[in-house]
NUKETI-678392 format. One record per residue (C-alpha): residue number from 1; residue in one letter; y, z, x. Coordinates in Angstrom, 1 decimal. Layout:
% NUKETI-678392
  nuro  zake       v       w       u
   NUM     A       Y       Z       X
...
***
This chain:
% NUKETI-678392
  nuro  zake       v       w       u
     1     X   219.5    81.4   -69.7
     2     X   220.1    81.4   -66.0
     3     X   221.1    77.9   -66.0
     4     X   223.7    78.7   -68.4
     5     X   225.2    81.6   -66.6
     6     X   223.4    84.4   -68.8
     7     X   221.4    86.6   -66.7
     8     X   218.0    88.3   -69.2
     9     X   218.1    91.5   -70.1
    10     X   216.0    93.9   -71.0
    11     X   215.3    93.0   -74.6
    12     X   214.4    89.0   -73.2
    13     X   212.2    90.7   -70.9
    14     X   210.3    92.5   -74.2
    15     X   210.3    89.5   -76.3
    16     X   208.5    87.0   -73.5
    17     X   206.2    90.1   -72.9
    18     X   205.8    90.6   -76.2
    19     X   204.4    86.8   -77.4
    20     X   202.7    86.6   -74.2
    21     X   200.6    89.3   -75.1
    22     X   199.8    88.4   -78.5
    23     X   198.5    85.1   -77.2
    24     X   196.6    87.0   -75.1
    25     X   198.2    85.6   -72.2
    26     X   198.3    89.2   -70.6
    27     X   197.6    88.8   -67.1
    28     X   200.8    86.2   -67.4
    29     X   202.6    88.8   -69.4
    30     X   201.9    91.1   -66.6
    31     X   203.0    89.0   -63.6
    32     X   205.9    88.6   -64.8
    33     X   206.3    92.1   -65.6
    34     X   205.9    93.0   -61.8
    35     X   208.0    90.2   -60.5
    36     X   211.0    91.1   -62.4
    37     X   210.8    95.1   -63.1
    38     X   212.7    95.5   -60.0
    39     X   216.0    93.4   -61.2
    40     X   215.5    95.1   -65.0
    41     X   214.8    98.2   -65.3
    42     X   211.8    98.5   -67.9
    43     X   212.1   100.8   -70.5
    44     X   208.8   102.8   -72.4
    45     X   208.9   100.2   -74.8
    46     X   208.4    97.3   -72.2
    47     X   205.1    99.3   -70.9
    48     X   204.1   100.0   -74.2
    49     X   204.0    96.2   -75.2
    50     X   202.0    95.8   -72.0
    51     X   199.4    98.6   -72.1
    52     X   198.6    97.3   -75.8
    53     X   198.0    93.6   -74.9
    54     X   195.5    94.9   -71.9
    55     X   193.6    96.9   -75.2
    56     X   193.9    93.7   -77.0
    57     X   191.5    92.1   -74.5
    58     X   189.7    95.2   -74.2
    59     X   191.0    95.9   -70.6
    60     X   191.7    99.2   -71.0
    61     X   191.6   100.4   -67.7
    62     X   194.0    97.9   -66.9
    63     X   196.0    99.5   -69.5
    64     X   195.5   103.3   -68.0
    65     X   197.2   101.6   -64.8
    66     X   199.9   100.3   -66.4
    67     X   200.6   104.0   -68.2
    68     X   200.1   106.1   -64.8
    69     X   202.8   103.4   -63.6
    70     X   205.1   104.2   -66.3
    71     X   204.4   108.6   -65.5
    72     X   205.4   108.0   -61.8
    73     X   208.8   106.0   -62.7
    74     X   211.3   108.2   -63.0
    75     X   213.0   108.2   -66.0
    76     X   210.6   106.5   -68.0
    77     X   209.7   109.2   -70.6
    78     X   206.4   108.0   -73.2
    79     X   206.7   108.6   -76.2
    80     X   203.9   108.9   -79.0
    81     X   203.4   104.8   -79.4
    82     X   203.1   104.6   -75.9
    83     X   200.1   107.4   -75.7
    84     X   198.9   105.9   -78.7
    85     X   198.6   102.5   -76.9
    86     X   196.8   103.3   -74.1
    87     X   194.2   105.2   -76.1
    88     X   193.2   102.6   -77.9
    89     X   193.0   100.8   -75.2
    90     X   190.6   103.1   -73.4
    91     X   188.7   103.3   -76.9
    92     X   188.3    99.7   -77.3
    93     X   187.7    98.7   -73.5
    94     X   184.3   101.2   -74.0
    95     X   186.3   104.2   -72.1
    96     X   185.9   106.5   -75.1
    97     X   185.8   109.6   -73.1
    98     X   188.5   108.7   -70.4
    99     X   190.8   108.6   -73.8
   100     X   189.5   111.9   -74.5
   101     X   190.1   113.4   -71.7
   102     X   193.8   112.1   -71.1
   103     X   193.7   113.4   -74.8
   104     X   193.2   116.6   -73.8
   105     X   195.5   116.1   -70.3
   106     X   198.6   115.0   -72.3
   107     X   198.0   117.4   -75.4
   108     X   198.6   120.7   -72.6
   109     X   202.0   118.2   -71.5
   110     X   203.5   118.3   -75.0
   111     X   202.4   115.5   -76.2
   112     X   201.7   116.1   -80.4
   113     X   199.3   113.2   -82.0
   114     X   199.9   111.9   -85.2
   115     X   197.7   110.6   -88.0
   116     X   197.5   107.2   -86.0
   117     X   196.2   108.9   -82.5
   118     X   193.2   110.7   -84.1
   119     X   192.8   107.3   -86.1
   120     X   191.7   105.8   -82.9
   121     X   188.8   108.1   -82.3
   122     X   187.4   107.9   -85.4
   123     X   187.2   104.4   -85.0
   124     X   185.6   104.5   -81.9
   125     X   183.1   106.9   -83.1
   126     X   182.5   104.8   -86.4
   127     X   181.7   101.3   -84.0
   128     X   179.5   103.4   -82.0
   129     X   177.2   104.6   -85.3
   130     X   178.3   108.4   -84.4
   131     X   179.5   109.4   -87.5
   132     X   179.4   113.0   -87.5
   133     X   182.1   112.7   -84.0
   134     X   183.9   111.1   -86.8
   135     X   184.2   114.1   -89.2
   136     X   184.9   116.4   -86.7
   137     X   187.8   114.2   -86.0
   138     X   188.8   114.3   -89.6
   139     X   188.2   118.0   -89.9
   140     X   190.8   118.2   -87.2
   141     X   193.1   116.1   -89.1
   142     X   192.6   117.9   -91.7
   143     X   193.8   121.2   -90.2
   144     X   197.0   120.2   -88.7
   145     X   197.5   118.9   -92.0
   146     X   197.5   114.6   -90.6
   147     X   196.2   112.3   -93.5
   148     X   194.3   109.0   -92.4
   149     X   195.6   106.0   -93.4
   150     X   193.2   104.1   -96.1
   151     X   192.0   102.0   -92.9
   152     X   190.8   104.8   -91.3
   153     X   188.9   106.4   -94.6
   154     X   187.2   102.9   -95.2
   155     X   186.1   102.4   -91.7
   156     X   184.2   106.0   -92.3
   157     X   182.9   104.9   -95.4
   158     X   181.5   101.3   -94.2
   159     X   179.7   103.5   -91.6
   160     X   178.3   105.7   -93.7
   161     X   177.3   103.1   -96.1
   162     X   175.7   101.1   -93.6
   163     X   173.7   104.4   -92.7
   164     X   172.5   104.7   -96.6
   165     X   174.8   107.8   -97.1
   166     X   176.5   106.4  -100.3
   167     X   176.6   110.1  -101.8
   168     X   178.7   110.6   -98.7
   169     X   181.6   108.0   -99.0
   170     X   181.5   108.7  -102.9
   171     X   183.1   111.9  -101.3
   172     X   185.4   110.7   -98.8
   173     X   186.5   108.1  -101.6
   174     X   186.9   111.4  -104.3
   175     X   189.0   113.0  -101.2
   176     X   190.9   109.7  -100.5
   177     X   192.2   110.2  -104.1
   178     X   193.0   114.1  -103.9
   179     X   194.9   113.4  -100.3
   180     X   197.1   110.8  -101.6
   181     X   195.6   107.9  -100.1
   182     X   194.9   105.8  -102.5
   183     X   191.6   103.5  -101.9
   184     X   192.2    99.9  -102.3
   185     X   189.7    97.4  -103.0
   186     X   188.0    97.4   -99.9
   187     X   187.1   101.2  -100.6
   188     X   185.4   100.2  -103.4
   189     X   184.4    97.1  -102.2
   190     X   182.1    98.7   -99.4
   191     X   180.5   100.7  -101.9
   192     X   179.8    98.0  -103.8
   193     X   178.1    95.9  -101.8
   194     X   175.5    98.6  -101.1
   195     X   174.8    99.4  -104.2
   196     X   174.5    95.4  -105.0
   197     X   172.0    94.9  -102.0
   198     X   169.8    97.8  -103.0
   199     X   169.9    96.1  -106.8
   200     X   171.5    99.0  -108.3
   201     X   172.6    97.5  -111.5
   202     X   174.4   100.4  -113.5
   203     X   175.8   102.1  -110.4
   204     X   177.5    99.0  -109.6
   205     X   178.7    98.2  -113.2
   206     X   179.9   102.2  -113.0
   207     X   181.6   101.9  -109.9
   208     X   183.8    98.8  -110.9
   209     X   184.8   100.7  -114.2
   210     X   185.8   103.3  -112.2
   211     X   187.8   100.9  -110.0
   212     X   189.8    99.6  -112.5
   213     X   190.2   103.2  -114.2
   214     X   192.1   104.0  -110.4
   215     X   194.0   101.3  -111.2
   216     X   192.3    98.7  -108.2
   217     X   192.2    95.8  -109.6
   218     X   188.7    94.1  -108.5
   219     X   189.1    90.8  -106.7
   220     X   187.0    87.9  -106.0
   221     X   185.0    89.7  -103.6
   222     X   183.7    92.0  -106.1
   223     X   183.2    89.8  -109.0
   224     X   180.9    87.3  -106.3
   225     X   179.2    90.3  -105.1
   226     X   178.6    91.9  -109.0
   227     X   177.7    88.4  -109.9
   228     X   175.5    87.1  -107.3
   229     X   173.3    90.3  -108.0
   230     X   172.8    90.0  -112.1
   231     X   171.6    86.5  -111.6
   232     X   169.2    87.4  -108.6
   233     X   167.5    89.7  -110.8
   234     X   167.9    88.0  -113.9
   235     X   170.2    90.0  -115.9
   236     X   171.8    86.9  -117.6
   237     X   173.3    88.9  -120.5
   238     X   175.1    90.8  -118.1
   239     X   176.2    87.7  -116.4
   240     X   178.0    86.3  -119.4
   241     X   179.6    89.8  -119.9
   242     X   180.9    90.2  -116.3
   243     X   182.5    86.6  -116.7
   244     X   183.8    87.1  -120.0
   245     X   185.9    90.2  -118.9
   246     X   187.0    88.2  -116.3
   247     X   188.9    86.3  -118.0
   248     X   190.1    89.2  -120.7
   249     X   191.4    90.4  -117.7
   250     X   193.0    87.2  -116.6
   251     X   191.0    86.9  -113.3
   252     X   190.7    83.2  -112.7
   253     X   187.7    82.4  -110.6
   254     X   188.1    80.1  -107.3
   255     X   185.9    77.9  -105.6
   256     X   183.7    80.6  -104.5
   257     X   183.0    82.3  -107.7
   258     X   181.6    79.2  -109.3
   259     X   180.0    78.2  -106.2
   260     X   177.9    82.1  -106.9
   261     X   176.6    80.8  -110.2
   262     X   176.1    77.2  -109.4
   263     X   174.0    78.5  -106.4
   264     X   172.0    81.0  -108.3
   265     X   171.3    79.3  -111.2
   266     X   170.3    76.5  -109.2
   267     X   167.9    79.3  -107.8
   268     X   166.2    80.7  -110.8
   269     X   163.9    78.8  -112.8
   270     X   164.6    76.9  -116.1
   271     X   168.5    77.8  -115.6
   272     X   169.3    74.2  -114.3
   273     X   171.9    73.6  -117.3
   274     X   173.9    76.8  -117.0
   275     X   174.3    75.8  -113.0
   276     X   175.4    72.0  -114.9
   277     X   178.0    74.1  -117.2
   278     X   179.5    76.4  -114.4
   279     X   179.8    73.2  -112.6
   280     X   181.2    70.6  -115.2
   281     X   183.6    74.1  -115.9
   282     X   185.0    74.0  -112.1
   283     X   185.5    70.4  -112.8
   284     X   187.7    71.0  -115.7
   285     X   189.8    73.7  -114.2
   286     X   190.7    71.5  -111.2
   287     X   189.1    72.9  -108.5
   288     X   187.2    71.8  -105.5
   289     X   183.9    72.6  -105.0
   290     X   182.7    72.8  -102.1
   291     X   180.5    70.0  -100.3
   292     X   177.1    72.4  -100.2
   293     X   177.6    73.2  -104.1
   294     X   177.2    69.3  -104.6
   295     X   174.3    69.2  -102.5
   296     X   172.4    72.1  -103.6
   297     X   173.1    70.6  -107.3
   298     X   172.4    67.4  -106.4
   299     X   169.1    67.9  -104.8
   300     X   167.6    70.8  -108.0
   301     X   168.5    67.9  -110.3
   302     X   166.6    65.6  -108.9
   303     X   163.8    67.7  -107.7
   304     X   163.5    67.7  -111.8
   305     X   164.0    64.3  -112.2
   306     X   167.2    64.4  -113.9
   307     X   168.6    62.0  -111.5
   308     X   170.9    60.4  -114.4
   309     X   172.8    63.8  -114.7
   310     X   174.1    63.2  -111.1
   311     X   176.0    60.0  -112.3
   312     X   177.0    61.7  -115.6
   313     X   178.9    64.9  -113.2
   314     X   179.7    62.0  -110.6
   315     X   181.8    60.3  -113.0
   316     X   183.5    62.9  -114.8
   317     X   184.6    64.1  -111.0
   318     X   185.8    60.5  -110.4
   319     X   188.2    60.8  -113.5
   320     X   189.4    63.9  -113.0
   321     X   192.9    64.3  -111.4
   322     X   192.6    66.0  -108.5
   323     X   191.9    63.4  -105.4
   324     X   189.8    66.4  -103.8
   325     X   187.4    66.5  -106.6
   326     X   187.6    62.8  -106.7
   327     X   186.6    62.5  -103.2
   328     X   183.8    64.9  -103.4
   329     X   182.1    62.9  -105.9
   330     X   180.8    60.8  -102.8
   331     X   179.0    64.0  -102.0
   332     X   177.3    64.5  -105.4
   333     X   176.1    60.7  -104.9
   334     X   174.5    61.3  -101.8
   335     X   177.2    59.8   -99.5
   336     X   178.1    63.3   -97.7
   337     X   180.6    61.1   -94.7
   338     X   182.8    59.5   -97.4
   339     X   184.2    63.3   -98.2
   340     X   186.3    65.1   -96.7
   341     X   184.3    68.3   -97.5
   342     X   186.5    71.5   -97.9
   343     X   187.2    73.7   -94.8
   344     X   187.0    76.9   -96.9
   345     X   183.3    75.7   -97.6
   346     X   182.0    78.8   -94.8
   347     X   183.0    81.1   -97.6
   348     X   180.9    79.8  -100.1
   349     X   179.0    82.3  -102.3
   350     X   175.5    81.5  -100.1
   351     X   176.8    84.1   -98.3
   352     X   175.8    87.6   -97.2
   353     X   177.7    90.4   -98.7
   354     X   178.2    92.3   -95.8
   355     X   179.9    88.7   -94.1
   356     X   182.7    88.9   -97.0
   357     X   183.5    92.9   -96.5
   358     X   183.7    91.6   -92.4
   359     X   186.0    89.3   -93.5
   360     X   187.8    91.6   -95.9
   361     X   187.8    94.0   -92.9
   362     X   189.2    91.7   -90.2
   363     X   192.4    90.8   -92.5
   364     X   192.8    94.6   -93.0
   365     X   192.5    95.2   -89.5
   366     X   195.2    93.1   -88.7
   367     X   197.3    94.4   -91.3
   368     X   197.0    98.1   -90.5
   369     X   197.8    97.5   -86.6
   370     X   200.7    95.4   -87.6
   371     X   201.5    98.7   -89.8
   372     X   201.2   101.0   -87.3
   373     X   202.6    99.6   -84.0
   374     X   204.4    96.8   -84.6
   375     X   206.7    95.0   -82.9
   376     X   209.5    93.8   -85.5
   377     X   210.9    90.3   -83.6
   378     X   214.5    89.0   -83.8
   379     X   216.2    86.4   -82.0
   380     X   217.5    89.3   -79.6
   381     X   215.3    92.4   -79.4
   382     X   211.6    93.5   -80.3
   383     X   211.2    96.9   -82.0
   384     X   208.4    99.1   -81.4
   385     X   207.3   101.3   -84.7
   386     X   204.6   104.4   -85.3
   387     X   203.8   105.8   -88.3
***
């Protein structure tokens, strides 16, 4: 811009800052910050980017300097994102009772939380297994009137689940409802996968009627989970009606879900043809599955000495028309380094339960901090947003 007689402004400055720190490139972000705030005058927004990228690496003291900075400019007046920001910060860095205390220091200044600031504590609490700190928090909420975001209320009731208190966050979900924040299918999800690791067959089947009677629609997560448990313990009938309301519903299964009853019917004994169906079935609907689905077929057919049955599925994949599928036959032969074996594969159903709800929370992580501090990008100027 220089080069071309434009000198950077303020909003350029926010917008390097800004991509620096999502790259986690902060300690760039903030040398650059302190070799140009004295030719631009920084604004609360341009500290607030900063302090946010130090929580992002879980510097948060690095952060608190960055914040008592912006107090001693003059002129520089925070705002509720830029409090926000640096409690987190201090919360995720491990400083949970320095945030606390400049809690309490900025409270006596003026400064009135929102939902999002007593968000952060509960948070912290939840990740450090204290869940009663956590309901004092929400009993605060509660009487200034602040409703959680649906974030917040499941990362309670993972806790609580985690700590076998599923009466519990049957509550907080009944009180999710009544406060207008509506639980999604992670709420239920949660639940779910403790009553499907405790084998609790009609609690789980009761809990994903009443998911759809909210009006959550259940999503692959809960169909592997509900699944994967019926054929553990053998409930086949209940297998077969699961999967028929599936499709009622129009629920079309991916990889994954036919990789849950390949795998565990390959598992149980005597159910080698219904692994063969759900198989041949994936075949037929054009999807890939993935490389250890071949093997762990391959290998229970011929631990039977059905090795002829490999060629029969080997060619139907070679004539089918996807090139994936096609490919993948190589694996179902035997000849695993002629395939290019799917990447997705890592979520195949041989996992844990509790690894799909960390990957269902990571996305909704992401989503909710996006929600409640983002920084909306144009070709000029970054906007900083609080709910």
């Amino acid at each position: 811009m220089v080069d071309f007689g434009v000198p950077p402004g303020l909003d350029d400055l926010d917008q390097v800052l800004f991509w620096l720190c999502k790259r986690k490139h902060v300690r760039h972000a903030q040398q650059l910050f302190d070799r140009v705030k004295g030719e631009i005058r920084p604004s609360v927004k341009t500290y607030s980017i900063l302090m946010r990228g130090w929580g992002r690496i879980g510097e948060g003291n690095e952060s608190r300097k960055v914040f008592d900075e912006m107090s001693e400019r003059g002129g520089c007046v925070a705002d509720v994102v830029a409090y926000n920001c640096v409690l987190e910060s201090l919360c995720k860095g491990g400083n949970v009772d320095e945030a606390y205390k400049l809690f309490g220091e900025i409270k006596s200044m003026g400064f009135k939380p929102d939902a999002f600031s007593y968000s952060i504590f509960i948070h912290a609490t939840c990740e450090a297994d204290d869940v009663q700190s956590a309901f004092r928090v929400l009993d605060r909420m509660r009487r200034y009137d602040l409703v959680p975001n649906v974030y917040t209320y499941n990362c309670i009731i993972k806790r609580l689940c985690k700590n076998s208190k599923v009466e519990e966050a049957y509550q907080l979900l009944d009180e999710m409802i009544e406060r207008g924040a509506k639980p999604d299918t992670w709420s239920y999800n949660t639940i779910l996968a403790f009553h499907c690791d405790h084998q609790e067959v009609n609690r789980a089947l009761k809990l994903v009627s009443r998911m759809e009677a909210d009006g959550c629609q259940p999503d692959r997560h809960t169909y592997n989970m509900l699944l994967k448990m019926l054929i553990k313990i053998g409930r086949f009938d209940r297998v077969t009606n699961v999967w028929d309301s599936m499709e009622k519903k129009g629920f079309y299964p991916s990889a994954s879900t036919y990789a849950v009853m390949v795998h565990g019917f390959c598992k149980k004994k005597g159910k080698l043809e219904e692994a063969c169906k759900y198989f041949e079935m994936m075949i037929e609907d054009g999807i890939p599955p993935y490389g250890s689905t071949c093997e762990m077929l391959r290998n229970r057919i011929i631990g039977l000495g059905f090795s002829e049955q490999v060629d029969i599925l080997a060619d139907k994949m070679e004539r089918s028309t996807s090139c994936s599928i096609q490919e993948l036959s190589s694996v179902l032969r035997g000849n695993r380094t002629n395939a290019r074996v799917k990447n997705e594969e890592r979520y195949s159903s041989d996992m844990e339960s509790d690894e799909e709800i960390r990957y269902s929370k990571q996305y909704h992580q992401y989503q909710q901090l996006e929600r409640n501090l983002s920084y909306k990008t144009s070709s000029s100027n970054v906007i900083i947003t609080s709910n």
